[in-house]
C-alpha positions as a Markdown table, in Angstrom:
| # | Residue | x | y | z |
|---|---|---|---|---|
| 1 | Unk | -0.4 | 10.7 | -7.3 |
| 2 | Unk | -1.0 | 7.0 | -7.3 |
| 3 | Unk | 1.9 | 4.3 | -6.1 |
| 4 | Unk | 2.0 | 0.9 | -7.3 |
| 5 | Unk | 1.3 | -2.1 | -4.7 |
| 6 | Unk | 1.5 | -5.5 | -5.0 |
| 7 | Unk | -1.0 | -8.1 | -4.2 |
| 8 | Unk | 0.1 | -12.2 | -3.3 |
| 9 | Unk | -2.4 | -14.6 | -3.3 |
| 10 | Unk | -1.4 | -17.2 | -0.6 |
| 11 | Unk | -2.5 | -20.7 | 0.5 |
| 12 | Unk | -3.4 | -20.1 | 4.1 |
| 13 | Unk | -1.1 | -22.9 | 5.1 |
| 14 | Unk | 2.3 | -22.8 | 7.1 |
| 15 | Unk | 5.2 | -21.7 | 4.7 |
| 16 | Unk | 3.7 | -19.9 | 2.3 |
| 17 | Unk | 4.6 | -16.6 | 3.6 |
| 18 | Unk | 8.4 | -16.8 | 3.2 |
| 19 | Unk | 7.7 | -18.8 | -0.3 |
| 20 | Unk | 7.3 | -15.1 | -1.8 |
| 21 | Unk | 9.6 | -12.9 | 0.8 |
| 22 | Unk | 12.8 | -15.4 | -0.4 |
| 23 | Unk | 11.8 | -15.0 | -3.7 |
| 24 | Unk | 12.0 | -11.2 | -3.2 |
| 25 | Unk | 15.4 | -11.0 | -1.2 |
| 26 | Unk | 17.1 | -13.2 | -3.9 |
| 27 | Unk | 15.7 | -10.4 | -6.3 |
| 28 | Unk | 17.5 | -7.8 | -4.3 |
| 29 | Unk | 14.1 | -6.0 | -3.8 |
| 30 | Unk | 13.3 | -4.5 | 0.2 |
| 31 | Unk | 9.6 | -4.6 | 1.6 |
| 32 | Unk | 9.1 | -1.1 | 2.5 |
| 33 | Unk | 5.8 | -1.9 | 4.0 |
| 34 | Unk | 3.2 | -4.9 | 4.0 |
| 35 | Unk | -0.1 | -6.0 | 5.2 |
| 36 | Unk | -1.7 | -9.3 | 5.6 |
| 37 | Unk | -5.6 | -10.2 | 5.3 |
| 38 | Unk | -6.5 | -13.9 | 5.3 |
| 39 | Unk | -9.6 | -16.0 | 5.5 |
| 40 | Unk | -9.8 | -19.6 | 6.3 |
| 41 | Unk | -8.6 | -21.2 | 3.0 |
| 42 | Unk | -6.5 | -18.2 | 1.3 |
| 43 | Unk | -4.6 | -14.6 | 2.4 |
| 44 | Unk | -3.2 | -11.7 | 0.4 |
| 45 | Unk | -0.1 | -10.2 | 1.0 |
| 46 | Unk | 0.0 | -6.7 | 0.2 |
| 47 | Unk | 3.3 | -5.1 | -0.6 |
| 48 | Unk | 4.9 | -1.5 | -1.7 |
| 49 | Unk | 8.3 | -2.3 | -2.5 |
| 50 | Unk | 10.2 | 0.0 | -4.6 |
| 51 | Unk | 10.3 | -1.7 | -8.4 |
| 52 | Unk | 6.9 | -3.3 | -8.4 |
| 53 | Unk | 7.2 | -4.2 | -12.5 |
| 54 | Unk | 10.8 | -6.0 | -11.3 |
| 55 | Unk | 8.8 | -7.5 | -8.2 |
| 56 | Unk | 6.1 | -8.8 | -9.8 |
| 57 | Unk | 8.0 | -10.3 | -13.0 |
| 58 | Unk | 10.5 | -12.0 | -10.3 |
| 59 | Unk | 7.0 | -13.5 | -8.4 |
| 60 | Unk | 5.3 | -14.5 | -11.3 |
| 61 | Unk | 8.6 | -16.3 | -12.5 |
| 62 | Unk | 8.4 | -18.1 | -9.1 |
| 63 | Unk | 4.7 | -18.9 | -9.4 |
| 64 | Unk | 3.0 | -16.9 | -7.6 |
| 65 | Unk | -0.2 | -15.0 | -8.5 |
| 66 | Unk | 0.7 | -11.3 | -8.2 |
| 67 | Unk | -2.2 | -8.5 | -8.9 |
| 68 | Unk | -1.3 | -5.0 | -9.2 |
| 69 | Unk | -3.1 | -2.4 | -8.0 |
| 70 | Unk | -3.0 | 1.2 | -7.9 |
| 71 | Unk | -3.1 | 2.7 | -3.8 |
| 72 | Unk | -2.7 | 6.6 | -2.3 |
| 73 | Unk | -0.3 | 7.1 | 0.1 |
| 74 | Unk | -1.4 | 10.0 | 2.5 |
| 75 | Unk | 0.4 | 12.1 | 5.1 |
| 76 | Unk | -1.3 | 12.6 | 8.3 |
| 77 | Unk | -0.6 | 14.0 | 12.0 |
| 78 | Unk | 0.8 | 11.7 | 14.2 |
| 79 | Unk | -1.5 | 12.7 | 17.0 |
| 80 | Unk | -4.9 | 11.8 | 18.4 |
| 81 | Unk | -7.3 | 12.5 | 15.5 |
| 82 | Unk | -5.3 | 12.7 | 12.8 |
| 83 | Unk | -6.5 | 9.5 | 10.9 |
| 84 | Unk | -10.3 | 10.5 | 11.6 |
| 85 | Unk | -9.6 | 13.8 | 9.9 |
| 86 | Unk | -8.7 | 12.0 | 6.8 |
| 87 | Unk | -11.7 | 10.0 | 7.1 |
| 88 | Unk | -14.0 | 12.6 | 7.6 |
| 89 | Unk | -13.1 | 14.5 | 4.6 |
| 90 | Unk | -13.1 | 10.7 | 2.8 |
| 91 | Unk | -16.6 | 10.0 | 3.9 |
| 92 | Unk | -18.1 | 13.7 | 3.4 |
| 93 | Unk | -17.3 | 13.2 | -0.4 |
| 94 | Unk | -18.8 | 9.4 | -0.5 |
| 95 | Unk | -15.6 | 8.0 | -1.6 |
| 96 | Unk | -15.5 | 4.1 | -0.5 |
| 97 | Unk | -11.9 | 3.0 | 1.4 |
| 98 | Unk | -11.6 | -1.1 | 0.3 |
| 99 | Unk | -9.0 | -0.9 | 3.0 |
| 100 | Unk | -5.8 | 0.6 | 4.3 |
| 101 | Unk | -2.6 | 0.6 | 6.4 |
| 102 | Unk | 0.1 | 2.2 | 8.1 |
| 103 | Unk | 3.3 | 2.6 | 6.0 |
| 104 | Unk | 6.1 | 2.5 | 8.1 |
| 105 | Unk | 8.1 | 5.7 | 7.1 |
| 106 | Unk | 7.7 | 8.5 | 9.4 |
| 107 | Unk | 8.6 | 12.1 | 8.4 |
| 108 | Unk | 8.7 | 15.0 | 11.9 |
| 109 | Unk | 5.6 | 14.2 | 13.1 |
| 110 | Unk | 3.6 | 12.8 | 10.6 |
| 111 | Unk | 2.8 | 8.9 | 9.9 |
| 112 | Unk | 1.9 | 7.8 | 7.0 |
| 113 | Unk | -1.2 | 6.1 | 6.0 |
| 114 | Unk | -1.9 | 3.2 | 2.5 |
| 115 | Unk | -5.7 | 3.0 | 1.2 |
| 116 | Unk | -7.2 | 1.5 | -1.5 |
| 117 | Unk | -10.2 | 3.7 | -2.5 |
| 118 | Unk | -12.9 | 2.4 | -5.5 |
| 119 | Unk | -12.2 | 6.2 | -7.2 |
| 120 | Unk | -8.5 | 6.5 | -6.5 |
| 121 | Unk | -8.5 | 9.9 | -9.1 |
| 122 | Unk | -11.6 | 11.2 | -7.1 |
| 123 | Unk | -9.9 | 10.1 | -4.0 |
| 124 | Unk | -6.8 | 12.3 | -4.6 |
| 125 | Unk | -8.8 | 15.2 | -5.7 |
| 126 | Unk | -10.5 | 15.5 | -2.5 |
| 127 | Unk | -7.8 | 14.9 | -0.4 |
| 128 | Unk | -5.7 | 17.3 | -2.0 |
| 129 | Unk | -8.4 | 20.1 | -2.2 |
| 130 | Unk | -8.7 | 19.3 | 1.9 |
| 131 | Unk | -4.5 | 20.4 | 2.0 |
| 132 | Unk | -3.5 | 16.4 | 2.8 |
| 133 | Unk | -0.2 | 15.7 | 1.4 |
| 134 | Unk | -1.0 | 12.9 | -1.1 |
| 135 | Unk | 2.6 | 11.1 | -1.5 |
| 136 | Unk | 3.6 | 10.3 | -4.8 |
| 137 | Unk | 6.4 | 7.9 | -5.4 |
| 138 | Unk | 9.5 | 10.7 | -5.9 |
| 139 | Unk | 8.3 | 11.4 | -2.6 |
| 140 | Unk | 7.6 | 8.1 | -1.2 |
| 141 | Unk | 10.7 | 6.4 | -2.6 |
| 142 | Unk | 13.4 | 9.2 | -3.2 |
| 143 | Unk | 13.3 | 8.1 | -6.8 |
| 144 | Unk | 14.4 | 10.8 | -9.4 |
């Protein structure tokens, strides 16, 4: 169960965050969740928004340089521990994580957790075979 994410290559300058978040709104299309990884000359804004294909086409259209990429969205316990239990069962199979994030939905008491692993297929059998909810997007978005 793999969710689409979107990846913005930005100048690491001063504006060039809202360049892509305007071009978004005027698209009609919500940022569910994002993260943000720079380096001194470039960043990447990583997005899960609900219609990536729309997203992307509406970025691209704009001129931005928009990558997609496949991510896992996990459940996990909202408690002490809960994210190194995930990892444990991650590294015990030798599965790399190229990074992750905290979603911001929330269901009871459990948070919600974004990686990017190099073996995203191997990734969910693991996880899933460990009893971790893997999120698909029905799930993640409400989408029928």
């Amino acid at each position: 169960m793999k969710i689409n994410q979107l990846s913005v290559f930005l100048e690491n300058k001063p504006g060039q965050l809202s360049q892509p978040c305007r071009v978004l709104a005027k698209a009609g299309i919500n940022i569910l969740t994002l993260s943000l990884a720079d380096t001194q000359q470039f960043g990447i804004m990583r997005l899960i928004v609900r219609e990536p294909e729309k997203a992307r086409q509406a970025l691209e259209k704009a001129g931005c340089v928009v990558r997609l990429t496949e991510v896992i969205a996990v459940e996990v316990e909202d408690r002490p521990g809960g994210l190194a239990g995930i990892l444990e069962v991650i590294e015990g199979a030798k599965v790399n994580i190229e990074y992750m994030y905290a979603f911001t939905f929330r269901r009871q008491d459990k948070a919600m957790l974004v990686f990017r692993f190099d073996d995203p297929d191997e990734a969910v059998k693991i996880l899933r075979k460990a009893g971790v909810n893997v999120v698909g997007q029905v799930e993640l978005y409400g989408d029928s």
